[in-house]
TORPA-4810 file (N, C-alpha, C, O; in nm, 3 decimals):
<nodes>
NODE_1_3.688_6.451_6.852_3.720_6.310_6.831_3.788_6.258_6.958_3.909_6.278_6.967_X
NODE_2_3.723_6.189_7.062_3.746_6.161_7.171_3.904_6.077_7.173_4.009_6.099_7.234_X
NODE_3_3.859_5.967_7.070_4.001_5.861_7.035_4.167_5.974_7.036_4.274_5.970_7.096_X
NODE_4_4.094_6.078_6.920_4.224_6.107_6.879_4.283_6.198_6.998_4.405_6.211_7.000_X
NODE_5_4.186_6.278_7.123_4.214_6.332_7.264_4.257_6.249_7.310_4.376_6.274_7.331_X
NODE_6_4.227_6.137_7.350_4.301_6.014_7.448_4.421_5.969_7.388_4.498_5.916_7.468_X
NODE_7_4.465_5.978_7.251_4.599_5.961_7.248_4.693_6.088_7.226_4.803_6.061_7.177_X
NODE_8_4.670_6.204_7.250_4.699_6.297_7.229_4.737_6.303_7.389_4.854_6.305_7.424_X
NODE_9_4.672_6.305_7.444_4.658_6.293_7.636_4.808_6.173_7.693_4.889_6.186_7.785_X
NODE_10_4.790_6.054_7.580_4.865_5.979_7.649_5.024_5.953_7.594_5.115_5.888_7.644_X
NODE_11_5.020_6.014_7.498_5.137_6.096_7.428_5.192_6.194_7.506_5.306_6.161_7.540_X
NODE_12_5.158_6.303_7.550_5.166_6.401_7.610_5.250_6.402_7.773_5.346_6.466_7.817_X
NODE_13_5.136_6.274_7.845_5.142_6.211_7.932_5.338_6.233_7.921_5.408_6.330_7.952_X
NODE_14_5.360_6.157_7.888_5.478_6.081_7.882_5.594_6.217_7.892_5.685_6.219_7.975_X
NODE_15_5.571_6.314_7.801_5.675_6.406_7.769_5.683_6.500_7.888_5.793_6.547_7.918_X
NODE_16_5.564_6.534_7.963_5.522_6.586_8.133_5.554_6.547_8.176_5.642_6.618_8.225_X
NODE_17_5.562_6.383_8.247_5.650_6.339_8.318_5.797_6.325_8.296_5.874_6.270_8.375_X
NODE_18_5.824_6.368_8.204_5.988_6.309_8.153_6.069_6.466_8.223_6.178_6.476_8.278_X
NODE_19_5.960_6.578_8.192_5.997_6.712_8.242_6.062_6.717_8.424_6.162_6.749_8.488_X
NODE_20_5.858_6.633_8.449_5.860_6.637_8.609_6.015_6.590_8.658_6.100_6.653_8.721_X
NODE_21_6.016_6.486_8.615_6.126_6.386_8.664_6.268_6.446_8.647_6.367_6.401_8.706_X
NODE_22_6.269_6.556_8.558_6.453_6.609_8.504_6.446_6.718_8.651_6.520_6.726_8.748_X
NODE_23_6.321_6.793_8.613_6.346_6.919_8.739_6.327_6.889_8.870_6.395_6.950_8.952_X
NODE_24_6.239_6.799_8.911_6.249_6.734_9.052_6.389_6.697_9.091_6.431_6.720_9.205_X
NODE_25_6.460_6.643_9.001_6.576_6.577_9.044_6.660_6.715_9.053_6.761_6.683_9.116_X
NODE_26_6.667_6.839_9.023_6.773_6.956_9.016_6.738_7.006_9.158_6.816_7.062_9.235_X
NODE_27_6.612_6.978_9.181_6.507_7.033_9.332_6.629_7.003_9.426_6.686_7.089_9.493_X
NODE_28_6.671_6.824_9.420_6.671_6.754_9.537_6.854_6.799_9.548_6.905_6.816_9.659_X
NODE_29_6.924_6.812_9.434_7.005_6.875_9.408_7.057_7.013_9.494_7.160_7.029_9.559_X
NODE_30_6.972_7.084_9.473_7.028_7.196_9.513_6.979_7.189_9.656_7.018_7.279_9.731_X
NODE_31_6.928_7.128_9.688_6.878_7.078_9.846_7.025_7.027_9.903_7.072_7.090_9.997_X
NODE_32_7.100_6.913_9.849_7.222_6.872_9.884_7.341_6.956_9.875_7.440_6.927_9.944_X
NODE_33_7.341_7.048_9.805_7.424_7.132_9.791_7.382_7.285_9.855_7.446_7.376_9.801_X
NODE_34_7.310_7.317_9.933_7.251_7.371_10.035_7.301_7.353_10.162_7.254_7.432_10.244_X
NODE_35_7.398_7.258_10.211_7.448_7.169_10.338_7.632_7.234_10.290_7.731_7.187_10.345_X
NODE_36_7.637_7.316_10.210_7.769_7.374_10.193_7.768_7.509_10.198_7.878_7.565_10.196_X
NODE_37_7.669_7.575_10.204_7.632_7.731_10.205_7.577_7.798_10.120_7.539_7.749_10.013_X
NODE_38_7.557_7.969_10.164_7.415_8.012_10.045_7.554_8.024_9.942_7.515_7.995_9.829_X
NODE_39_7.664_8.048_9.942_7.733_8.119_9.847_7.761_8.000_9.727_7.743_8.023_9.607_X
NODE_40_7.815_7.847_9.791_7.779_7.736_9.726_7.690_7.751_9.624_7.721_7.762_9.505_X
NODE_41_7.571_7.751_9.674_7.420_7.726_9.636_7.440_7.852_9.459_7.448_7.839_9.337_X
NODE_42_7.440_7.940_9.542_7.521_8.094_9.430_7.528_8.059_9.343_7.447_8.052_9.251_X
NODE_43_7.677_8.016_9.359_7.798_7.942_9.236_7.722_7.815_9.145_7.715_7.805_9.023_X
NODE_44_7.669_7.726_9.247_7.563_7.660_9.130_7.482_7.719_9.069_7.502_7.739_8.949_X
NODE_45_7.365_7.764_9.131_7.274_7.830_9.052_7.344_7.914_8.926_7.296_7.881_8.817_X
NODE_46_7.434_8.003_8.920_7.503_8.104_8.817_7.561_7.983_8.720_7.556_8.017_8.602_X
NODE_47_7.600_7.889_8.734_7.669_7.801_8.674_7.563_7.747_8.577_7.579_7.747_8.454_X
NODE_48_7.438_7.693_8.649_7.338_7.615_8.564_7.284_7.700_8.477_7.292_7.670_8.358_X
NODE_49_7.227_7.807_8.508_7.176_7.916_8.431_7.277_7.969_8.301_7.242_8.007_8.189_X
NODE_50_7.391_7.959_8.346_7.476_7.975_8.186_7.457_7.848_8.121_7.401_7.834_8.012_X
NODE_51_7.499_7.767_8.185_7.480_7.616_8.100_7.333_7.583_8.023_7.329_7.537_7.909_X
NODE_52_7.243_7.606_8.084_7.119_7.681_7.996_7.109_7.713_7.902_7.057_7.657_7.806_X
NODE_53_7.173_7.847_7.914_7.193_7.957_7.783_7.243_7.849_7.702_7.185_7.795_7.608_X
NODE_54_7.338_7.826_7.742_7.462_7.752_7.597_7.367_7.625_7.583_7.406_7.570_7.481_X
NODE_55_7.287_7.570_7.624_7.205_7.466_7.533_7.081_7.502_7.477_7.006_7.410_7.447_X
NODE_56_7.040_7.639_7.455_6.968_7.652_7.394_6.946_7.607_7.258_6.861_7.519_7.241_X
NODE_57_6.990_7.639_7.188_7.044_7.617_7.023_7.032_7.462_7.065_6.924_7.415_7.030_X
NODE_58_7.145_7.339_7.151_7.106_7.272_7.131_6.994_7.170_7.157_7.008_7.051_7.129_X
NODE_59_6.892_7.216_7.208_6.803_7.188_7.247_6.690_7.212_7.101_6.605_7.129_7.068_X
NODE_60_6.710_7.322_7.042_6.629_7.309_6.938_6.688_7.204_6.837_6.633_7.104_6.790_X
NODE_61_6.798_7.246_6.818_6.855_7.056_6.769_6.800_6.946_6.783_6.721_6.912_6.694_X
NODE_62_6.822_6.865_6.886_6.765_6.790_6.952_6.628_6.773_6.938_6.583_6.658_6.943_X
NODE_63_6.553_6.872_6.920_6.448_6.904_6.874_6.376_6.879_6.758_6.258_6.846_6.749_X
NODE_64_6.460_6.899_6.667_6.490_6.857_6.498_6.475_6.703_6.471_6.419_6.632_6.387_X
NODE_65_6.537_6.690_6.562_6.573_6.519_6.497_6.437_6.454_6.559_6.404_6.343_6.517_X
NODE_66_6.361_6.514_6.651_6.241_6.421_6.654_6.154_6.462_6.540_6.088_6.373_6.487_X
NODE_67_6.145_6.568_6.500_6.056_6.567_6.402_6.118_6.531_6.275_6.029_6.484_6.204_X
NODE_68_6.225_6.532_6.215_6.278_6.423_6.156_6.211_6.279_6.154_6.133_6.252_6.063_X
NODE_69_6.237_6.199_6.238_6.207_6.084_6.289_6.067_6.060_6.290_6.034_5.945_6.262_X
NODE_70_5.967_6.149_6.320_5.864_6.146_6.315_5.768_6.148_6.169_5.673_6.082_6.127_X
NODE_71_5.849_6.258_6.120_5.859_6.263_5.928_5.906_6.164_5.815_5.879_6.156_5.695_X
NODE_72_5.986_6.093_5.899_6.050_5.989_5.774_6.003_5.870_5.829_6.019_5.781_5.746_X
NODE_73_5.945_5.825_5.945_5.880_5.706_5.988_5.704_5.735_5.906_5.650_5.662_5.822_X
NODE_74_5.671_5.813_5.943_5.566_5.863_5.863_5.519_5.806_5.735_5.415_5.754_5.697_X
NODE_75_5.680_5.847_5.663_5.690_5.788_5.550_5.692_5.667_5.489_5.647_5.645_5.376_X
NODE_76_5.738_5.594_5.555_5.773_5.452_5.587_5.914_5.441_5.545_5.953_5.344_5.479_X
NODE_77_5.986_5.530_5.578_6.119_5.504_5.562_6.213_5.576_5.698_6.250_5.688_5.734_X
NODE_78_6.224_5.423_5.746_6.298_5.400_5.905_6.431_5.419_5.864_6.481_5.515_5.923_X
NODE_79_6.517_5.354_5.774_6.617_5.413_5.771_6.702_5.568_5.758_6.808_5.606_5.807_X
NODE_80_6.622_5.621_5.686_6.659_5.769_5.665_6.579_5.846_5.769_6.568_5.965_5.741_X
NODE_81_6.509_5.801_5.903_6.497_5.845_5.982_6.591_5.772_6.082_6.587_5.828_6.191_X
NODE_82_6.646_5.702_6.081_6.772_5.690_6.167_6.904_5.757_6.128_6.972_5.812_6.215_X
NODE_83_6.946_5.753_5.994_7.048_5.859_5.914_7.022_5.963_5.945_7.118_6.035_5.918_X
NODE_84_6.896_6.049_6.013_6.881_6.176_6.033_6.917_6.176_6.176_6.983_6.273_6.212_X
NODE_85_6.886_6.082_6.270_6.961_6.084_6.414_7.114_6.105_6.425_7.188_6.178_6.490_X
NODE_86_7.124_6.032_6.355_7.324_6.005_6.377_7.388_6.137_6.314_7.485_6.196_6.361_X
NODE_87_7.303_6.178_6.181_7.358_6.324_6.144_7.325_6.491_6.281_7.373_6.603_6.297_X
NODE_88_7.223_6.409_6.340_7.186_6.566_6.418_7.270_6.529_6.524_7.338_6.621_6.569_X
NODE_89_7.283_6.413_6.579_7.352_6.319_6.716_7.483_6.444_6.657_7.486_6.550_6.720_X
NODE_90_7.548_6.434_6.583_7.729_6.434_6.572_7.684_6.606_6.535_7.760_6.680_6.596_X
NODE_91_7.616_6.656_6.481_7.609_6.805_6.489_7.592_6.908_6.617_7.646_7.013_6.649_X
NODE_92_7.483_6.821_6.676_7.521_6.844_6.836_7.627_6.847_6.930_7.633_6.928_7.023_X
NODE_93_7.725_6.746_6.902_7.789_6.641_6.947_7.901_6.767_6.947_7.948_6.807_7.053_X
NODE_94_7.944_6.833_6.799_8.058_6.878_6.801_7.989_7.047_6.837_8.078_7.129_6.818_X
NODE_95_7.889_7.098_6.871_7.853_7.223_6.873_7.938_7.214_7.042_8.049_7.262_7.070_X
NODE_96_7.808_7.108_7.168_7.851_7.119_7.246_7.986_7.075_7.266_7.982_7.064_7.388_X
NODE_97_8.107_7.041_7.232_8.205_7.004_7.253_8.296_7.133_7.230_8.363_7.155_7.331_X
NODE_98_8.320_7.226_7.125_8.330_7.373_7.120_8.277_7.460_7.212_8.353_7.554_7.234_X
NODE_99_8.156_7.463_7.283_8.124_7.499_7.418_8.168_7.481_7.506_8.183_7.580_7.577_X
NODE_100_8.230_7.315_7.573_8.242_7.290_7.598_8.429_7.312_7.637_8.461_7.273_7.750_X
NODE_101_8.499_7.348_7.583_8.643_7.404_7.579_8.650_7.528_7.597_8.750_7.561_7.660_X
NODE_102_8.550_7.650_7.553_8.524_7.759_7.592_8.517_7.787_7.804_8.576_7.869_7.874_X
NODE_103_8.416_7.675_7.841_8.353_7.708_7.931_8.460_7.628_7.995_8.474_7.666_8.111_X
NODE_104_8.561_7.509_7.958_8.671_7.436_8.036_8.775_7.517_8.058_8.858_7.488_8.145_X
NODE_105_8.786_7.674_7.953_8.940_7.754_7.953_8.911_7.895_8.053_8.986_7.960_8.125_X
NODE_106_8.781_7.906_8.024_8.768_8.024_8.101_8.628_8.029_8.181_8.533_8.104_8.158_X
NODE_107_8.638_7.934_8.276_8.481_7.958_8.335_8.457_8.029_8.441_8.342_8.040_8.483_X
NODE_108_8.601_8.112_8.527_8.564_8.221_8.594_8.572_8.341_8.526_8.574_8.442_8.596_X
NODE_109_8.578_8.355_8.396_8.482_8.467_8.291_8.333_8.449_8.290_8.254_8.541_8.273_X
NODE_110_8.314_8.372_8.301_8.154_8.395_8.254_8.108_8.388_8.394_8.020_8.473_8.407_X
NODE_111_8.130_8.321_8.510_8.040_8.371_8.606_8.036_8.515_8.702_7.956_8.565_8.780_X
NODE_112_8.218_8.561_8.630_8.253_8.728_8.727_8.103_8.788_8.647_8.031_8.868_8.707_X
NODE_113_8.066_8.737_8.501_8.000_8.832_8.413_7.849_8.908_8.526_7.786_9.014_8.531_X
NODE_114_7.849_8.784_8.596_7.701_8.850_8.696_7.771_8.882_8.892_7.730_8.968_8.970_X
NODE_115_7.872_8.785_8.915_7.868_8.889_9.026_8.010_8.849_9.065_8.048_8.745_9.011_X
NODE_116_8.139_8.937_9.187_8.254_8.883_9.194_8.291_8.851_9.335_8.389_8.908_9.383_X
NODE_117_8.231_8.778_9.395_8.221_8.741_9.554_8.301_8.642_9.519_8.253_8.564_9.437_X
NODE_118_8.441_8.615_9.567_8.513_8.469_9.476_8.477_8.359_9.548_8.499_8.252_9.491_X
NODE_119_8.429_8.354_9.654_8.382_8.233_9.702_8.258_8.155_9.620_8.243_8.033_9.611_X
NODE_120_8.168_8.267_9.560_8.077_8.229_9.449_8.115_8.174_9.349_8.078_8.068_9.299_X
NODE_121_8.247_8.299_9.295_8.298_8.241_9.147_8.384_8.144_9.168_8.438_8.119_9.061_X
NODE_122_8.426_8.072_9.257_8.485_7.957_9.231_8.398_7.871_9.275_8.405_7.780_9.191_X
NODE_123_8.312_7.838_9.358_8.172_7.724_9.338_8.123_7.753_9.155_8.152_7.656_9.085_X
NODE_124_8.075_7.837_9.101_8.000_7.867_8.969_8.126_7.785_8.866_8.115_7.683_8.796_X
NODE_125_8.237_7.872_8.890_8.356_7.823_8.759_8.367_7.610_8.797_8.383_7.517_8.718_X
NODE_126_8.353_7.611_8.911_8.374_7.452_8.963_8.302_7.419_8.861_8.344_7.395_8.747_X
NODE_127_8.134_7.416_8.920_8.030_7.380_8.820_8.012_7.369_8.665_7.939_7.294_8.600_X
NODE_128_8.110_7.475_8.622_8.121_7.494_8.478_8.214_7.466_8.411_8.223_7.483_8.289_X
NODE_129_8.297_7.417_8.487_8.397_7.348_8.452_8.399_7.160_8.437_8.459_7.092_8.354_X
NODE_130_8.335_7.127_8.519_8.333_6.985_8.597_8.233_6.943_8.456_8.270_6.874_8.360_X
NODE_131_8.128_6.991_8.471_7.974_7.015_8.400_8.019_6.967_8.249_7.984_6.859_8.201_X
NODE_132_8.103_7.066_8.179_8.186_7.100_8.058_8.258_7.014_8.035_8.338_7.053_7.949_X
NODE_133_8.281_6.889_8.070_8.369_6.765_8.052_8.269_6.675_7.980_8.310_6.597_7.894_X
NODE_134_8.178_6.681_8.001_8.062_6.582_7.929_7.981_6.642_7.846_7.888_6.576_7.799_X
NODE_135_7.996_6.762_7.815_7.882_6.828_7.746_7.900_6.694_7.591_7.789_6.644_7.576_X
NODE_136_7.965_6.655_7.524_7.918_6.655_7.397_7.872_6.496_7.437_7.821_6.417_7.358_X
NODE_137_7.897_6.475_7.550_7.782_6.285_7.614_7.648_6.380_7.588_7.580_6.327_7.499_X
NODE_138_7.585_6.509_7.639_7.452_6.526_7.657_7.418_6.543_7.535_7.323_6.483_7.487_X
NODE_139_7.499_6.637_7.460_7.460_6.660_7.307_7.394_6.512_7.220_7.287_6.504_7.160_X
NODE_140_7.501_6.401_7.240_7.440_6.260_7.203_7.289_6.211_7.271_7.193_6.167_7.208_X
NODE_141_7.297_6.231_7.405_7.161_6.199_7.477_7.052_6.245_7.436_6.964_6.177_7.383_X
NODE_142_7.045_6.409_7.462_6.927_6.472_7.369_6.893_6.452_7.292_6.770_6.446_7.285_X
NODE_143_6.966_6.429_7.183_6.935_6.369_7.090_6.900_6.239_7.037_6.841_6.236_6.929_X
NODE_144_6.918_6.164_7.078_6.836_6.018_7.150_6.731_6.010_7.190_6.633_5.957_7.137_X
NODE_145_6.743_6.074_7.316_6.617_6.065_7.384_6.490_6.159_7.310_6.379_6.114_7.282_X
NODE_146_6.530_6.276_7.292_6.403_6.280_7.133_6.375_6.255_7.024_6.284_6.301_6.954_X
NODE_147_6.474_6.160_6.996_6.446_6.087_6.893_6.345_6.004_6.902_6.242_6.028_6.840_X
NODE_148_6.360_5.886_6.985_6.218_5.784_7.073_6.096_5.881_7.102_5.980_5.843_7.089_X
NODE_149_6.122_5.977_7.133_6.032_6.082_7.123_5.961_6.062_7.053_5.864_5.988_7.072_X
NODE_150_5.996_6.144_6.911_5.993_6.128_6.809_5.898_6.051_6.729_5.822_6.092_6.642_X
NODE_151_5.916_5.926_6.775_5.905_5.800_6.720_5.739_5.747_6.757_5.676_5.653_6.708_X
NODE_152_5.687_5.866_6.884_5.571_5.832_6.973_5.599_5.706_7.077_5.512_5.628_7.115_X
NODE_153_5.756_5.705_7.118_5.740_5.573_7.231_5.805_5.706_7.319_5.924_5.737_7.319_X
NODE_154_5.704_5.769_7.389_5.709_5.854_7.560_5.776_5.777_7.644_5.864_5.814_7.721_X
NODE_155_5.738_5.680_7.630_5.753_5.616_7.809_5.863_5.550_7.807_5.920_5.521_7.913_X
NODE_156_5.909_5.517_7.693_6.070_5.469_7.741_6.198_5.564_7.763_6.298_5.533_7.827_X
NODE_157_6.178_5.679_7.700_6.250_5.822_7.792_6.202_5.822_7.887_6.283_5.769_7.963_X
NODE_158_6.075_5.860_7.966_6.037_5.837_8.109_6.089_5.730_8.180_6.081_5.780_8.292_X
NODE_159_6.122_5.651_8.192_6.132_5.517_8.259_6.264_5.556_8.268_6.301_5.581_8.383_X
NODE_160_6.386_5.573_8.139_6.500_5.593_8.146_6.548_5.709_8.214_6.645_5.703_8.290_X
NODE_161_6.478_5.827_8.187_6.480_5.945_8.310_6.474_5.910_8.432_6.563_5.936_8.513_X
NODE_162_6.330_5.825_8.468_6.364_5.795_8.618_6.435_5.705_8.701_6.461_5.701_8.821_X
NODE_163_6.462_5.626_8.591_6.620_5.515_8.650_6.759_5.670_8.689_6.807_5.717_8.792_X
NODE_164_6.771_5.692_8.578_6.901_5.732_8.562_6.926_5.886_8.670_7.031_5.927_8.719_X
NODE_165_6.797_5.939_8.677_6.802_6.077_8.765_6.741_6.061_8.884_6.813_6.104_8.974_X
NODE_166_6.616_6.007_8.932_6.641_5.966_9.090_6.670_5.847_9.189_6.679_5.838_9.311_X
NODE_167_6.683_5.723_9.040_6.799_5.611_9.111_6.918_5.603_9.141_6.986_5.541_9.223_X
NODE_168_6.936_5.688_9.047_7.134_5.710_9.031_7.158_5.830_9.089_7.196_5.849_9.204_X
NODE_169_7.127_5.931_8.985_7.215_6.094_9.044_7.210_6.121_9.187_7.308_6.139_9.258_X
NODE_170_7.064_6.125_9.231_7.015_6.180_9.387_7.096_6.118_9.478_7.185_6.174_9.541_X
NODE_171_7.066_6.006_9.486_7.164_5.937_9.586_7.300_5.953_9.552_7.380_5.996_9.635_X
NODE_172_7.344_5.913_9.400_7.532_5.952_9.409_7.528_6.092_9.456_7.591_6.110_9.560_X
NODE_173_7.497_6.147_9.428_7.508_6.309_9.494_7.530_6.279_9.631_7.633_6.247_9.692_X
NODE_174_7.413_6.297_9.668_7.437_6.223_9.853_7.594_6.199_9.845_7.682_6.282_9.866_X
NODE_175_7.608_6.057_9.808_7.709_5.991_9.884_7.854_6.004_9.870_7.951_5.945_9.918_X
NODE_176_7.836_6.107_9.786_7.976_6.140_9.688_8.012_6.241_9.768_8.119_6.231_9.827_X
NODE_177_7.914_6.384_9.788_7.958_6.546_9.816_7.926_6.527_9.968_7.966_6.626_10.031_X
NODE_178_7.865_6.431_10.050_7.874_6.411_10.201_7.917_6.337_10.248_8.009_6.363_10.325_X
NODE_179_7.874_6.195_10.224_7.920_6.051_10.275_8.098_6.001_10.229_8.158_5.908_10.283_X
NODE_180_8.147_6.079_10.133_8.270_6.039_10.069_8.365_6.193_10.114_8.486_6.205_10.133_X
NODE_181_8.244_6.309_10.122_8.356_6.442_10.146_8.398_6.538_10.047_8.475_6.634_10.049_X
NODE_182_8.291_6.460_9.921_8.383_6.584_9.788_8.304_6.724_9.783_8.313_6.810_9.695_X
NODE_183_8.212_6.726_9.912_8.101_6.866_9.877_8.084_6.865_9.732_8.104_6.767_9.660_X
NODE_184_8.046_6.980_9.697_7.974_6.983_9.600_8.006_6.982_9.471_7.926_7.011_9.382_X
NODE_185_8.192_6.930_9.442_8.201_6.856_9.349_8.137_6.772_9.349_8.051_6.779_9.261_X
NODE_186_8.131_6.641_9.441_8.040_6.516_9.446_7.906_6.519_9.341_7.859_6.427_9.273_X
NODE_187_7.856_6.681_9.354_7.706_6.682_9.303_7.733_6.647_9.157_7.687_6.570_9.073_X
NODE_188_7.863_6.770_9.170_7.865_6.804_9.008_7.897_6.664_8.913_7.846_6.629_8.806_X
NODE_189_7.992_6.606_8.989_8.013_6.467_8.929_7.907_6.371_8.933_7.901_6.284_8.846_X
NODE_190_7.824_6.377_9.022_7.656_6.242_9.013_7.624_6.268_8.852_7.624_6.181_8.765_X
NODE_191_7.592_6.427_8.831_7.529_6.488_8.721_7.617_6.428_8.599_7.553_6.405_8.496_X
NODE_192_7.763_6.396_8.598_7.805_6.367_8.466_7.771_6.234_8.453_7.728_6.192_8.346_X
NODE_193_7.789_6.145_8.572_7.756_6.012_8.572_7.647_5.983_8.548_7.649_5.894_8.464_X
NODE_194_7.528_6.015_8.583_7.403_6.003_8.583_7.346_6.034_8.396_7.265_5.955_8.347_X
NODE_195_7.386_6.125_8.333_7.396_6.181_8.238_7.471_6.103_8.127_7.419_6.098_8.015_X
NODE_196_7.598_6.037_8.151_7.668_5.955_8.078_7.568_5.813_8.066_7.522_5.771_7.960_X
NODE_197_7.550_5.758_8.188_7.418_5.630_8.160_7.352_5.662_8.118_7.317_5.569_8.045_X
NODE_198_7.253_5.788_8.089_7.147_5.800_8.055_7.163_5.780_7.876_7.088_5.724_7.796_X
NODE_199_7.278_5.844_7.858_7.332_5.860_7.712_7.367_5.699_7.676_7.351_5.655_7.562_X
NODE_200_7.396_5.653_7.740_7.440_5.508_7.711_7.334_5.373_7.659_7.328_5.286_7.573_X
NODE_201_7.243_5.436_7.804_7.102_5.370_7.802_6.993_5.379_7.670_6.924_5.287_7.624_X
NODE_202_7.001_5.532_7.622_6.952_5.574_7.517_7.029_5.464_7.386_6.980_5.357_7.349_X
NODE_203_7.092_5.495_7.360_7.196_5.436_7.221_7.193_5.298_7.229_7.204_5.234_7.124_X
NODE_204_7.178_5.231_7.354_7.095_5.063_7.338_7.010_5.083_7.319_6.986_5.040_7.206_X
NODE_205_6.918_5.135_7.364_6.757_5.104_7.319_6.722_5.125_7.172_6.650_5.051_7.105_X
NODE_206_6.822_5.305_7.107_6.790_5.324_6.961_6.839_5.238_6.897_6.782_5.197_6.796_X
NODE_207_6.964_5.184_6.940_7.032_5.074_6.831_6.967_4.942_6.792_7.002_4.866_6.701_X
NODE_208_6.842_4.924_6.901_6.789_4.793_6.900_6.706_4.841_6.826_6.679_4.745_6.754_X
NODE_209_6.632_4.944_6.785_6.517_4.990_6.629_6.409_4.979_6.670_6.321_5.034_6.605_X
NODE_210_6.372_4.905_6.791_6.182_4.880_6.845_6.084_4.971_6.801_5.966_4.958_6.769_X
NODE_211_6.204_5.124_6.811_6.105_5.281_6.798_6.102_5.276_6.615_6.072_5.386_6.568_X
NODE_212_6.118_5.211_6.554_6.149_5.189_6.419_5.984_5.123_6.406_5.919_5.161_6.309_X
NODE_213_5.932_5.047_6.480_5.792_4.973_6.480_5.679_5.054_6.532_5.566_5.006_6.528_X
NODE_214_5.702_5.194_6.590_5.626_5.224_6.693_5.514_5.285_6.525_5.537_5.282_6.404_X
NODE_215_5.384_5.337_6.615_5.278_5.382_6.453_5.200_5.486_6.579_5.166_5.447_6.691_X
NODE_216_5.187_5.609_6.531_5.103_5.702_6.626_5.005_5.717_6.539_4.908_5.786_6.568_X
</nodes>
């Protein structure tokens, strides 16, 4: 059924680029934070890769609530697919925020866990520390942003991905960890900022309900 390939294709479309656009922007990232040394570079990399781990779980979360949303719009009942956002939003919300105090009290524990060069573990603990101030903003985002998912509107997470991660972050990075001097705090801070709009950006768009009209 050709129809139902072409929207399957252009559905799809949307969730590929939303990918392209998150990891390109970590590319250009660790490119800027490359201009501080390999051991720098280290300490990030060890940092992101735990932060990873610990969003696994919420990522399948996040996960949930689009098919939620997708299930109760289905139904024709938009409201109890928005009651299912705000319930997964705040379950997230408080998972990563408990992570989030873990990885704020002791984050040169978890990066000695792989290697103890301290010039590493204090770039890695930076990262996981700095990072760990916003976790329960991303917990809300993810969950947002697959929610619209969800909903079959792709392209307004895309669009909002690429405002928020190579209009904003890339360059604040730049201008923060070189042009201002904070090295590679600077980065780490673009990432909360960049991340906080994105979360912000999300919660106008769901609050306005448009994805409440969308029909796949």
């Amino acid at each position: 059924d050709i129809k139902v390939l072409l929207k399957l294709l252009r559905l799809s479309f949307g969730g590929m680029f939303q990918i392209l656009i998150a990891t390109s922007s970590w590319v250009f990232l660790v490119r800027i934070i490359s201009v501080f040394g390999s051991e720098i570079v280290a300490g990030y990399t060890i940092g992101i890769r735990v932060i990873i781990f610990a969003f696994l779980p919420s990522v399948g979360i996040s996960n949930a609530s689009a098919t939620l949303v997708g299930q109760n719009l289905g139904a024709n009942k938009p409201k109890r697919a928005e009651n299912a956002v705000w319930a997964t939003a705040k379950i997230n919300m408080i998972f990563l925020g408990l992570v989030s105090v873990v990885f704020i009290a002791f984050p040169d524990f978890f990066i000695r866990l792989f290697i103890d060069t301290q010039n590493v573990v204090d770039s890695g603990a930076s990262c996981l520390r700095i990072l760990s101030y916003s976790f329960f903003v991303y917990g809300l985002g993810m969950v947002l942003i697959n929610s619209i998912n969800g909903a079959g509107d792709t392209v307004t997470p895309t669009i909002i991905n690429f405002f928020c991660f190579w209009l904003i972050e890339i360059p604040l990075a730049y201008f923060l960890s070189i042009t201002f001097g904070m090295n590679e705090d600077g980065v780490f801070y673009s990432i909360i900022i960049s991340e906080t709009l994105l979360t912000l950006t999300a919660m106008i768009i769901f609050k306005k309900g448009k994805w409440k009209l969308k029909k796949v």
